[in-house]
N, C-alpha and C positions, 0 to 999 in steps of 0.2 A: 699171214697177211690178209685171209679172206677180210678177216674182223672188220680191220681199217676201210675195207671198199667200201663198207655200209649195206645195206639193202640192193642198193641198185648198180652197185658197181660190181666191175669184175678183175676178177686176179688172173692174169695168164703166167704162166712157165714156157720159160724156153731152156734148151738143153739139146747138145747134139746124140746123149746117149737116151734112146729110149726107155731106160730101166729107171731112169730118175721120175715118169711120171707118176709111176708107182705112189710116190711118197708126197703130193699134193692132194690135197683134200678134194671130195665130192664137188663143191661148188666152183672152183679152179678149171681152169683149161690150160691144156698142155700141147704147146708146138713144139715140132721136130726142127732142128735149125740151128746156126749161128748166127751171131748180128750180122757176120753179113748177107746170110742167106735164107734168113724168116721169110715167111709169106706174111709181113705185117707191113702195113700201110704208114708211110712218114705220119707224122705226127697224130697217131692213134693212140696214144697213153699220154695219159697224166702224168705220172711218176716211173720212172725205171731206176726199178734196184738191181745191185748188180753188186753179189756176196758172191769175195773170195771167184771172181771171174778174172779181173785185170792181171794177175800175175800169170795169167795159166794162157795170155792170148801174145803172139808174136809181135804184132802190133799195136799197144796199149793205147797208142792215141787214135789211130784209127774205129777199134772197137768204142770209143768213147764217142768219138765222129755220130758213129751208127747209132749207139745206144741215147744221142742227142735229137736225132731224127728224128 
């Protein structure tokens, strides 16, 4: 994903296991969290992807809620 942010943008990871930050690249940052419990700011991304997350969450339209935020 870095590729697509360009120069001046940036890729964050969220993940509630910390062993996944492992596997983001150098230039990436990595929060500790869920959507509903990031320390990230409403509407501070451009784009939120969100791979093979929905099936894995209780609430699938709520996480969607957050992840619209």
């Amino acid at each position: 994903m870095v590729p697509f942010a360009g120069p001046k943008g940036t890729v964050v990871g969220l993940d509630s296991d910390p062993i996944h930050a492992r596997r983001l690249p150098g230039c990436a940052e990595f929060v500790l969290g869920t959507l509903g419990t990031a320390p990230l700011a409403d509407a501070s991304f451009d784009v939120v992807l969100a791979l093979d997350v929905l099936e894995h969450l209780d609430e699938d339209l709520s996480g969607l809620h957050e992840a619209a935020e």
